[in-house]
PQR file of N, CA, C, O and H, with PARSE charges and radii, in Angstrom:
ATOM      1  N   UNK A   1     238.629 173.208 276.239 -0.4000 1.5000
ATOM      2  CA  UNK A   1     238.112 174.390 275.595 -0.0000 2.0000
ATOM      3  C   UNK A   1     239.228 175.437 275.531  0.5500 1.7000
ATOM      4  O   UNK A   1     240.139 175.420 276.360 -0.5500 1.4000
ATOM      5  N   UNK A   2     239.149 176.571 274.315 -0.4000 1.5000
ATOM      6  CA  UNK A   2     240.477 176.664 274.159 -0.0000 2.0000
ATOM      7  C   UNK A   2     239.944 178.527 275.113  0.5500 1.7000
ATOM      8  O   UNK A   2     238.798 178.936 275.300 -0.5500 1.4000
ATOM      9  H   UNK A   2     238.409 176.585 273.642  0.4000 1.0000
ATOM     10  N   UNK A   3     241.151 179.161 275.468 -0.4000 1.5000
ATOM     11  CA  UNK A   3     241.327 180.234 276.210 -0.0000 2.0000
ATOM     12  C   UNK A   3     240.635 181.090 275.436  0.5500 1.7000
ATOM     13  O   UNK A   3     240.487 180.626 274.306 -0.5500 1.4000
ATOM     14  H   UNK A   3     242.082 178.829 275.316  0.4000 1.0000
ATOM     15  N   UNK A   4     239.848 182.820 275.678 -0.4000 1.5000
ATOM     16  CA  UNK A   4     239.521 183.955 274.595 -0.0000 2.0000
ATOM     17  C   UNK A   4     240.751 183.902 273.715  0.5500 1.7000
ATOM     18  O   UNK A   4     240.855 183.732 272.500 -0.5500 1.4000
ATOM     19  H   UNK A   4     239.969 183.198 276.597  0.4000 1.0000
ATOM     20  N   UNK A   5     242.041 184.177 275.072 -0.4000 1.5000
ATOM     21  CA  UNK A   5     243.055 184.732 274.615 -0.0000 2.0000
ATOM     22  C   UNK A   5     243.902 183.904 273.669  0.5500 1.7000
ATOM     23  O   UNK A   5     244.799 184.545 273.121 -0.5500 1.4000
ATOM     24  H   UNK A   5     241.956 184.315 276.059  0.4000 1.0000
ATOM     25  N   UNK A   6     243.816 182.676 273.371 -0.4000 1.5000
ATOM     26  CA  UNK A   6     244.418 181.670 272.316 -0.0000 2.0000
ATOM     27  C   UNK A   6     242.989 181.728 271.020  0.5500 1.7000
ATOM     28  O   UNK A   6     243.086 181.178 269.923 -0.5500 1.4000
ATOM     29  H   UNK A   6     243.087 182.155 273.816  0.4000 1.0000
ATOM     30  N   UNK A   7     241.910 182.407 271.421 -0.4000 1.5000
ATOM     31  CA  UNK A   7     241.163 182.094 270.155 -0.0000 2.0000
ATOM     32  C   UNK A   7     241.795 183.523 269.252  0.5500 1.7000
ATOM     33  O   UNK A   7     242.325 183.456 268.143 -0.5500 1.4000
ATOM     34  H   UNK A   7     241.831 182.855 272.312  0.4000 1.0000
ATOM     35  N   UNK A   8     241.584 184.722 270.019 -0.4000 1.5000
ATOM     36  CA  UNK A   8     241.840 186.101 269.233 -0.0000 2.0000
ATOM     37  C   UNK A   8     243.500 186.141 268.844  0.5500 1.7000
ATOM     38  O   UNK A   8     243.954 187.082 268.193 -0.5500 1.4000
ATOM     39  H   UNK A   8     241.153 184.777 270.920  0.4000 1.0000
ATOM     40  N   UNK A   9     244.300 185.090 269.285 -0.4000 1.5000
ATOM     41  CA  UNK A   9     245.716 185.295 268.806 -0.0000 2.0000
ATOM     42  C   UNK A   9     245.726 184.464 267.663  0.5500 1.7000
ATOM     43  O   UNK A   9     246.636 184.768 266.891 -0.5500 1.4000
ATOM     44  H   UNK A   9     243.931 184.326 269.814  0.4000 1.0000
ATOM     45  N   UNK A  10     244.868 183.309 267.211 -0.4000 1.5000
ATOM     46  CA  UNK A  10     244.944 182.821 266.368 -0.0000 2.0000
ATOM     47  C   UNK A  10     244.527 183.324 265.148  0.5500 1.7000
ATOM     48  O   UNK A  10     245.115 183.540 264.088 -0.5500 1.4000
ATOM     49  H   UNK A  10     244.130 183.062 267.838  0.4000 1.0000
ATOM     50  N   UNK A  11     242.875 183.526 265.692 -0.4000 1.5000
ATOM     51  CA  UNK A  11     242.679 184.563 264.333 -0.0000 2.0000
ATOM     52  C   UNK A  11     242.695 185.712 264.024  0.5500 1.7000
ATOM     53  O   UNK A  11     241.925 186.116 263.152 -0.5500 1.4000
ATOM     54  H   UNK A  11     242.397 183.351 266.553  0.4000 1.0000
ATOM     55  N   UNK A  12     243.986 186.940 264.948 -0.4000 1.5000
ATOM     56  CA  UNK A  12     244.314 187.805 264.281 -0.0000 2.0000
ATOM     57  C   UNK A  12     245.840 187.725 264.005  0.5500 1.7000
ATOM     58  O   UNK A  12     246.160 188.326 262.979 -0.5500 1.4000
ATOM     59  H   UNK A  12     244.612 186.612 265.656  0.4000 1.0000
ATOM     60  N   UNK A  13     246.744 187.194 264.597 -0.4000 1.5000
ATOM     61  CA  UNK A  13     248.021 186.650 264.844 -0.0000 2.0000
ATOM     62  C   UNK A  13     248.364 186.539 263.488  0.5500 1.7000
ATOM     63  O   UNK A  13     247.922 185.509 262.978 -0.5500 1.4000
ATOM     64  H   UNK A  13     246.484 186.706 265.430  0.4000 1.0000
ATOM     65  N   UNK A  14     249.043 187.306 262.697 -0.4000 1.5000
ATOM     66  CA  UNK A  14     250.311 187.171 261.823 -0.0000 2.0000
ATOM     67  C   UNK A  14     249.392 187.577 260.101  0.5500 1.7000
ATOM     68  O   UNK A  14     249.929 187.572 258.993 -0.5500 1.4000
ATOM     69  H   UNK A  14     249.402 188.142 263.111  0.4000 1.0000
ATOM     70  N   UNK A  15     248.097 187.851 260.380 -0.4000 1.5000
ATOM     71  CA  UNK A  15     247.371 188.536 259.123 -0.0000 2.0000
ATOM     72  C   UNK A  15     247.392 190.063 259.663  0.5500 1.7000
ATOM     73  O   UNK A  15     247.489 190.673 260.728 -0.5500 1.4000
ATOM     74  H   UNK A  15     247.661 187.854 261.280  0.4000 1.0000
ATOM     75  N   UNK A  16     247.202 190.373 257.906 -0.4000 1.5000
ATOM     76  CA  UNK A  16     247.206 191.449 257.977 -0.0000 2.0000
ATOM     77  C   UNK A  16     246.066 192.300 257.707  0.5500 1.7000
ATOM     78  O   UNK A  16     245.550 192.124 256.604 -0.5500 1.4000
ATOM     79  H   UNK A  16     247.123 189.878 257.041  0.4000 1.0000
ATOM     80  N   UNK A  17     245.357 193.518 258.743 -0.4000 1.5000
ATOM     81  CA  UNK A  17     244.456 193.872 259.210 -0.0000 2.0000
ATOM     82  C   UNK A  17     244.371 195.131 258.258  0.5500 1.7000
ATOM     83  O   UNK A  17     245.407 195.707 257.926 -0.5500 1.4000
ATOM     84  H   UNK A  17     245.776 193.660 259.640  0.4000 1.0000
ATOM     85  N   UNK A  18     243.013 195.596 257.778 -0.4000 1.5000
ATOM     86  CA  UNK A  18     242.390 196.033 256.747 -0.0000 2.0000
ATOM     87  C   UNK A  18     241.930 197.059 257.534  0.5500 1.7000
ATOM     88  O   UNK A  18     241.602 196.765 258.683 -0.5500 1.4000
ATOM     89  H   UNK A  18     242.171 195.128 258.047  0.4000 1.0000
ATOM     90  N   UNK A  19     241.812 198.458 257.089 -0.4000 1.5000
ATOM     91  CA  UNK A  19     240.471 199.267 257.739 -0.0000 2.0000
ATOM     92  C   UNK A  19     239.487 198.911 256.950  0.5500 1.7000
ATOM     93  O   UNK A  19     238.709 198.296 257.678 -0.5500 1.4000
ATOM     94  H   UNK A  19     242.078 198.698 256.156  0.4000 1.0000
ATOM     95  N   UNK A  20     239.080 198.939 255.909 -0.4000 1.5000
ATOM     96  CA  UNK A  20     237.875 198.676 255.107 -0.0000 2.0000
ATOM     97  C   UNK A  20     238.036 198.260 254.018  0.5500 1.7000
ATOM     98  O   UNK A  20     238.903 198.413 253.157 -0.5500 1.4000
ATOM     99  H   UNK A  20     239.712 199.438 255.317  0.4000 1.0000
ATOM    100  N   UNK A  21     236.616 197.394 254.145 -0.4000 1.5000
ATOM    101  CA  UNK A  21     236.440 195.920 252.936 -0.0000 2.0000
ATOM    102  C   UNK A  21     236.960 196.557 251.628  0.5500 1.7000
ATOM    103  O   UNK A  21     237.614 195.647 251.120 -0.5500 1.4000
ATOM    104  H   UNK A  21     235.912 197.270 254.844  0.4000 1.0000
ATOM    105  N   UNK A  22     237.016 197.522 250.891 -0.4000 1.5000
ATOM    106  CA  UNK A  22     237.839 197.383 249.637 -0.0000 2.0000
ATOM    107  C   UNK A  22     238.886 197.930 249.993  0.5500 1.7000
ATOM    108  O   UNK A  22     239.421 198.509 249.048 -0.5500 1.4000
ATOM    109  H   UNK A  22     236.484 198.261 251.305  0.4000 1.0000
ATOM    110  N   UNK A  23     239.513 198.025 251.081 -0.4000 1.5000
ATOM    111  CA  UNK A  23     240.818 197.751 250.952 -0.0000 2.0000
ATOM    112  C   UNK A  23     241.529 195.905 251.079  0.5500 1.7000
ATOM    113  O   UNK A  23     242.466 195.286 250.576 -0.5500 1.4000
ATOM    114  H   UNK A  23     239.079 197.555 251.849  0.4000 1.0000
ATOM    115  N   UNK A  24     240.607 195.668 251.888 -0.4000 1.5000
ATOM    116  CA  UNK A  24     241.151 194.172 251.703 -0.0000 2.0000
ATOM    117  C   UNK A  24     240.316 193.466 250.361  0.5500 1.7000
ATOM    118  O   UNK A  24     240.082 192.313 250.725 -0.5500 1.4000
ATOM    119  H   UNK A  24     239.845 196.171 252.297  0.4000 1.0000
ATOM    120  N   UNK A  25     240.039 193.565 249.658 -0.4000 1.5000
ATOM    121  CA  UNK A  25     239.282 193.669 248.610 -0.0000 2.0000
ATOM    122  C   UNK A  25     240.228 193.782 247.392  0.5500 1.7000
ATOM    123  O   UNK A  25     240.478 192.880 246.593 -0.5500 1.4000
ATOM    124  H   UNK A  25     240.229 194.501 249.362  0.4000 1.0000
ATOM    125  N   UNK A  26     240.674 194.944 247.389 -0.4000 1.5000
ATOM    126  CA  UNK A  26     242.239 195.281 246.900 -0.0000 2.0000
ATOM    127  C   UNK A  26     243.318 194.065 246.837  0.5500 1.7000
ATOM    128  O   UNK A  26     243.815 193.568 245.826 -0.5500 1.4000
ATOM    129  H   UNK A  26     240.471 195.677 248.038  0.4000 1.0000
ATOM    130  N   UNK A  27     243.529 193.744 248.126 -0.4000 1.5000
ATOM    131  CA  UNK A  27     244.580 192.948 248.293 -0.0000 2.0000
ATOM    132  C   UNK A  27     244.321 191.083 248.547  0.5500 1.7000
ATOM    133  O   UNK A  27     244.943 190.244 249.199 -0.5500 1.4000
ATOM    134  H   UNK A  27     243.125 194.148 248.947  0.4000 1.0000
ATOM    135  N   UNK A  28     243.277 191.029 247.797 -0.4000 1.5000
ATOM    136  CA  UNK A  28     242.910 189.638 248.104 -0.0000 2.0000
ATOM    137  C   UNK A  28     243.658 188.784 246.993  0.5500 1.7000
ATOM    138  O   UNK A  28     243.824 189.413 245.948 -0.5500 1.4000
ATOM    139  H   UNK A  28     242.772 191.710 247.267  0.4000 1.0000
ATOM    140  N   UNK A  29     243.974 187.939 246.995 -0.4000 1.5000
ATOM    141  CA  UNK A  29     244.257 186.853 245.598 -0.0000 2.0000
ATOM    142  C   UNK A  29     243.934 185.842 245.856  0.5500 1.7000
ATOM    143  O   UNK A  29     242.958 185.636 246.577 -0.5500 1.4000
ATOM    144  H   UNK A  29     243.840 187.427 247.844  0.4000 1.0000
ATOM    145  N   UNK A  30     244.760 184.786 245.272 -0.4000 1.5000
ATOM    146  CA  UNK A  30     244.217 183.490 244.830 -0.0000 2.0000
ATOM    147  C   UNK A  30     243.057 182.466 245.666  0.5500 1.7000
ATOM    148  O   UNK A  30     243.354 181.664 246.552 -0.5500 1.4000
ATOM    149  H   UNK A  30     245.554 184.953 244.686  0.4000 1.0000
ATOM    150  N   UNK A  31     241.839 182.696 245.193 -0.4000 1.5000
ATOM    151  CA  UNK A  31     241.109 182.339 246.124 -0.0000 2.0000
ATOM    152  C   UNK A  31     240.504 182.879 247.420  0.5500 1.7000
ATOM    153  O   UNK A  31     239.571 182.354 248.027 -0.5500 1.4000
ATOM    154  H   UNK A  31     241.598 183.347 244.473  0.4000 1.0000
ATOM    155  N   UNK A  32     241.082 183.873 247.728 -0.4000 1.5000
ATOM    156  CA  UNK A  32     240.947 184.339 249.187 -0.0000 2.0000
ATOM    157  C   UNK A  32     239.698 185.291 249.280  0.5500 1.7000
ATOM    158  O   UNK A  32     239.593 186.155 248.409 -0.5500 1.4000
ATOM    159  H   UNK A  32     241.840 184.299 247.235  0.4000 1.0000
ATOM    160  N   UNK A  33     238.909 185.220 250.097 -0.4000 1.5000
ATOM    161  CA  UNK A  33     237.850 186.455 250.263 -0.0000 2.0000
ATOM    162  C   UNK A  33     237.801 187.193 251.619  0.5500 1.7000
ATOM    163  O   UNK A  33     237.740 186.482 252.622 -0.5500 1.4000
ATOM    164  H   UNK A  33     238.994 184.518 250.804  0.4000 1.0000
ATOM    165  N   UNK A  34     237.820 188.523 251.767 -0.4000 1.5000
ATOM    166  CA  UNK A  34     238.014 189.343 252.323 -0.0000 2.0000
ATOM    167  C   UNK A  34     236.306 188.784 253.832  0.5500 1.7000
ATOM    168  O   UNK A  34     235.209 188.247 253.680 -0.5500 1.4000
ATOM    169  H   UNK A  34     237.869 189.100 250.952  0.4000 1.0000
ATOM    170  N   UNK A  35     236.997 189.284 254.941 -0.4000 1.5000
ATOM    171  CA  UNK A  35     235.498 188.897 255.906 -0.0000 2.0000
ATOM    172  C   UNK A  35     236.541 189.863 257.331  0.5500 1.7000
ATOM    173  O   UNK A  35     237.727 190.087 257.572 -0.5500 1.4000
ATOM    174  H   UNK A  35     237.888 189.720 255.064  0.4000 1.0000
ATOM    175  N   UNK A  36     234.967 190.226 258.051 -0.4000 1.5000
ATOM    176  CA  UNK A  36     235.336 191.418 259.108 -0.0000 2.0000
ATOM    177  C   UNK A  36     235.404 190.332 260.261  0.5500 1.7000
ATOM    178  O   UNK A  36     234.548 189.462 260.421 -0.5500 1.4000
ATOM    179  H   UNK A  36     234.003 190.044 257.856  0.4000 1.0000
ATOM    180  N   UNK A  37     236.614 190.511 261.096 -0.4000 1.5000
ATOM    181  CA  UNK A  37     237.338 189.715 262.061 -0.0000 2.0000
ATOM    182  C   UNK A  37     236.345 190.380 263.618  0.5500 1.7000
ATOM    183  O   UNK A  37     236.073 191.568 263.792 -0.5500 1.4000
ATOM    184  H   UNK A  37     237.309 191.218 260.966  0.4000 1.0000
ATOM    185  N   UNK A  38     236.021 189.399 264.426 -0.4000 1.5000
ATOM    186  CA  UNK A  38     235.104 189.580 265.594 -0.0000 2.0000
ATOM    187  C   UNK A  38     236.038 189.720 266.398  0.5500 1.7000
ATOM    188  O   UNK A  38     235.578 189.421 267.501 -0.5500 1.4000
ATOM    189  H   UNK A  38     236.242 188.434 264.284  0.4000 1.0000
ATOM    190  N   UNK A  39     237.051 189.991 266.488 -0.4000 1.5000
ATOM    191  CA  UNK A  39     237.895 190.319 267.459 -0.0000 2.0000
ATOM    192  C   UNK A  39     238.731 191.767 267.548  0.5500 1.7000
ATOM    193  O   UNK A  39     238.843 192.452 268.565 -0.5500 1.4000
ATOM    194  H   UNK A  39     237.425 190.233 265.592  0.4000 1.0000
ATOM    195  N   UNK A  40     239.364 192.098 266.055 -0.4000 1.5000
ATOM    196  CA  UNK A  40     240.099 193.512 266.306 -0.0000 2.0000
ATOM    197  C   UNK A  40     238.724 194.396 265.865  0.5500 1.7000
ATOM    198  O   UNK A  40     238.449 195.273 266.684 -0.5500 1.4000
ATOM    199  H   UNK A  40     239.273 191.541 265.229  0.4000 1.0000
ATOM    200  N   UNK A  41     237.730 194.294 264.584 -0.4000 1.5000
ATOM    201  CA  UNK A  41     236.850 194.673 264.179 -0.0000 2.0000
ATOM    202  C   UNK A  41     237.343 195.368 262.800  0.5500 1.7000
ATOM    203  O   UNK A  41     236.693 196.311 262.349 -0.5500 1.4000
ATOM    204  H   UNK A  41     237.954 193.582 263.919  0.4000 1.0000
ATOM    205  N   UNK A  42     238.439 194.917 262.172 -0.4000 1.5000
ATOM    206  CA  UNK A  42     239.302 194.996 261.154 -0.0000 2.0000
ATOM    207  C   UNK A  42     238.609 193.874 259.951  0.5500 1.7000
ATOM    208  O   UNK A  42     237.617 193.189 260.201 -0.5500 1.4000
ATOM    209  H   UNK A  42     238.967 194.151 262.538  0.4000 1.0000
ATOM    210  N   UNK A  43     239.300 193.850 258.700 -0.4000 1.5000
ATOM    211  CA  UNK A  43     239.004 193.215 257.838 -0.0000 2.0000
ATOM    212  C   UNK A  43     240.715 192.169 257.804  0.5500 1.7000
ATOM    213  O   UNK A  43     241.873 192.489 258.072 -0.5500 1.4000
ATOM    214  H   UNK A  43     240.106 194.406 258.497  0.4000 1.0000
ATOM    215  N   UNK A  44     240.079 190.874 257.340 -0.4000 1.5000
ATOM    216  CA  UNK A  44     241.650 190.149 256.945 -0.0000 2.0000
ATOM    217  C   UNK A  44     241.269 189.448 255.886  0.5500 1.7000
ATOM    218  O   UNK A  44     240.135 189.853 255.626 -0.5500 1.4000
ATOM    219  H   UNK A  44     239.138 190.614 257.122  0.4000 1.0000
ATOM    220  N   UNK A  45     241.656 188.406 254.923 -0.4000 1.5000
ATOM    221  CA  UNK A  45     241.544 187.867 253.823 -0.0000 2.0000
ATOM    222  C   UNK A  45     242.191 186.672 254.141  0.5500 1.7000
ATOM    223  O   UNK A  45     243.383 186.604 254.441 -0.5500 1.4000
ATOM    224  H   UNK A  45     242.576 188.077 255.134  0.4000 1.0000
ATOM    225  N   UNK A  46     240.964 185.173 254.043 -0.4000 1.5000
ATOM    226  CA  UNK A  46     241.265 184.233 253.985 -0.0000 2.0000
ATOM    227  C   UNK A  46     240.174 183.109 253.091  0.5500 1.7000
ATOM    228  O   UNK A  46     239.083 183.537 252.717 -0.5500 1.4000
ATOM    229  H   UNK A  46     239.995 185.228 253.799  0.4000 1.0000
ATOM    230  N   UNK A  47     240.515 181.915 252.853 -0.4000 1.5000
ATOM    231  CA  UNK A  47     240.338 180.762 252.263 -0.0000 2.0000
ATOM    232  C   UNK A  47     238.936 180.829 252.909  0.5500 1.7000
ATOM    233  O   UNK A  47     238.778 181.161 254.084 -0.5500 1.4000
ATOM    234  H   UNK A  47     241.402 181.568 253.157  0.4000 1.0000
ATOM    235  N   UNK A  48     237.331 180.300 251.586 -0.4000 1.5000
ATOM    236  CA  UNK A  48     236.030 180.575 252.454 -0.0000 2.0000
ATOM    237  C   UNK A  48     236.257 178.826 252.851  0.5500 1.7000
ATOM    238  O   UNK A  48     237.080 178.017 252.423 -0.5500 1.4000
ATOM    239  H   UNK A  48     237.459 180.031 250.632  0.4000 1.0000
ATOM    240  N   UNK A  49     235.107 178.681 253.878 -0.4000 1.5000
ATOM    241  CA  UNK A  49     235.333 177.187 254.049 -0.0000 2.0000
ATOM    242  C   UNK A  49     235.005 176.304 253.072  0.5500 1.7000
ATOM    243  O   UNK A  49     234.301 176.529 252.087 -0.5500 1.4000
ATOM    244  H   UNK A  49     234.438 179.338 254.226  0.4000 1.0000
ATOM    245  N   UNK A  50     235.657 175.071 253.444 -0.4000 1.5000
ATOM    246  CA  UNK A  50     235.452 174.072 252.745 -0.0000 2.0000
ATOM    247  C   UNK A  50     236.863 173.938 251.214  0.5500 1.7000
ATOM    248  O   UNK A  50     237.018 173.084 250.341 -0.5500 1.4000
ATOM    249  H   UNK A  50     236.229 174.889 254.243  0.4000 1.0000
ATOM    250  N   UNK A  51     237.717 175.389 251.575 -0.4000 1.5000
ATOM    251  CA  UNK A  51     238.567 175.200 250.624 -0.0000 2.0000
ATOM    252  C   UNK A  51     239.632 174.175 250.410  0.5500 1.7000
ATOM    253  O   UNK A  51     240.330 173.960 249.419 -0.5500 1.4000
ATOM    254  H   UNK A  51     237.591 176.082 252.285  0.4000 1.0000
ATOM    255  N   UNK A  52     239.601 173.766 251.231 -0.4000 1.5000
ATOM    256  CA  UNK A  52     241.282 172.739 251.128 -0.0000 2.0000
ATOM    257  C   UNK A  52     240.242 170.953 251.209  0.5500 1.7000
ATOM    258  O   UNK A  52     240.792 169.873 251.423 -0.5500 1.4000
ATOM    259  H   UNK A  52     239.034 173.941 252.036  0.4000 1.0000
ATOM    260  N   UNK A  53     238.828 171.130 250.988 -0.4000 1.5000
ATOM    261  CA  UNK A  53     238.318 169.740 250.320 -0.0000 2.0000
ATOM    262  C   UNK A  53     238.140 169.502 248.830  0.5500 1.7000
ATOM    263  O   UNK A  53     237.758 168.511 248.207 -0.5500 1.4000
ATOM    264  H   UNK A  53     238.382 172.007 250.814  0.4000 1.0000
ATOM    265  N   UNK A  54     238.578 170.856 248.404 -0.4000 1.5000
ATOM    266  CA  UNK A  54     238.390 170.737 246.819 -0.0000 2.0000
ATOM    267  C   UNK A  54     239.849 170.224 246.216  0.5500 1.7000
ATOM    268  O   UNK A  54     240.042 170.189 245.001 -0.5500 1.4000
ATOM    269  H   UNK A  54     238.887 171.661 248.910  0.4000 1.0000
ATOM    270  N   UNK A  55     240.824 169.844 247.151 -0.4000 1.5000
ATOM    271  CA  UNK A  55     242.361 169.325 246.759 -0.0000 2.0000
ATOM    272  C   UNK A  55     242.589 168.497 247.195  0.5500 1.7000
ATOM    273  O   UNK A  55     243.773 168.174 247.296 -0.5500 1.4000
ATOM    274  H   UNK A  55     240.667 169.873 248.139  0.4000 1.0000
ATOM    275  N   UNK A  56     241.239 167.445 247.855 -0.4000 1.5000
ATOM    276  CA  UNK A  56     241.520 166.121 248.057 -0.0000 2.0000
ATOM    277  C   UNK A  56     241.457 165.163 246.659  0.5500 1.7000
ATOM    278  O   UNK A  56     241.021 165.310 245.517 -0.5500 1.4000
ATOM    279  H   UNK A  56     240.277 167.708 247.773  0.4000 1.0000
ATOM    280  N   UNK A  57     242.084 164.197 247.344 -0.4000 1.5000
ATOM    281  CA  UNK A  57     241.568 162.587 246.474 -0.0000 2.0000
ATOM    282  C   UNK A  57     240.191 162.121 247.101  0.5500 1.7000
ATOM    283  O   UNK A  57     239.657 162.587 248.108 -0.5500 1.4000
ATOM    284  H   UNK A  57     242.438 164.077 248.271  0.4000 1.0000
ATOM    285  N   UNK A  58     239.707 161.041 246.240 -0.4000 1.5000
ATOM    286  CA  UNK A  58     238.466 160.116 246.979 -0.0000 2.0000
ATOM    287  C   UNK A  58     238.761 159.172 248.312  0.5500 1.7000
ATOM    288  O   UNK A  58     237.844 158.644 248.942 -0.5500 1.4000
ATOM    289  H   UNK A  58     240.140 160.663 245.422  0.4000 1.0000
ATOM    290  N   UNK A  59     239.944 159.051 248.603 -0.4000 1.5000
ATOM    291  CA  UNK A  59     240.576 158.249 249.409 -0.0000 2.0000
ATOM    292  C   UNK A  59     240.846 159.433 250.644  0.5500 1.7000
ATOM    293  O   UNK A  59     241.229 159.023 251.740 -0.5500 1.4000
ATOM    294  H   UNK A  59     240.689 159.479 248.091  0.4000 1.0000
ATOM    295  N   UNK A  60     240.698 160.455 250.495 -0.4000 1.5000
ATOM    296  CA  UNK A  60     241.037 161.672 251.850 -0.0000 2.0000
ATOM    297  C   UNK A  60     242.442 162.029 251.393  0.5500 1.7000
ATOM    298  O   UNK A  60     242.995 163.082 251.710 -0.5500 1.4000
ATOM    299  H   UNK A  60     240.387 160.788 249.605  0.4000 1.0000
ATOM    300  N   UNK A  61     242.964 161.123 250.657 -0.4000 1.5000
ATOM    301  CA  UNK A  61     244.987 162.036 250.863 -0.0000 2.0000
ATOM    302  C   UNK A  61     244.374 163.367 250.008  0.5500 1.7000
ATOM    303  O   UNK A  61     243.344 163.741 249.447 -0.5500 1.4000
ATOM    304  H   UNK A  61     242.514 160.268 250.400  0.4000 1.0000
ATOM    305  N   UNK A  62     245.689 163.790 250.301 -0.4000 1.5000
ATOM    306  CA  UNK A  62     245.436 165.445 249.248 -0.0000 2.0000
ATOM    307  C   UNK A  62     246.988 165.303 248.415  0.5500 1.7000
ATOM    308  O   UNK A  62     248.048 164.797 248.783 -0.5500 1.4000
ATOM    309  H   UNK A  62     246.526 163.486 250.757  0.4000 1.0000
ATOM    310  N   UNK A  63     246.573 166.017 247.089 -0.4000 1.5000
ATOM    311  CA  UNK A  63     247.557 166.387 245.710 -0.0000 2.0000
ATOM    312  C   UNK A  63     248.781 165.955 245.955  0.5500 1.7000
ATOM    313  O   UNK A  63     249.669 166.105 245.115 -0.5500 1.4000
ATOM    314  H   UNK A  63     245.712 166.428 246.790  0.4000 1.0000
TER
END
């Protein structure tokens, strides 16, 4: 089981933290949607799930 402290470094670790949803809203692109992080209580912008199964093959490889 992984540490608090390895879960909150992962998912705030090296994004960049929003005060409020249209500001990350603002700065979202390709694909990405803005969601409020349970750890700093900031906004960050990432991929919703299930994104990186829409760039598989039928066989599991990807592009």
């Amino acid at each position: 089981m992984a540490s608090k402290r390895h879960l909150r470094r992962k998912a705030c670790a090296g994004k960049i933290r929003h005060e409020t949803m249209e500001q990350a809203q603002a700065m979202a692109r390709n694909g990405t949607q803005p969601y409020r992080c349970p750890f700093c209580g900031g906004y960050h912008c990432g991929h919703p799930c299930g994104f990186k199964q829409q760039f598989q093959k039928p066989n599991g490889r990807r592009y």
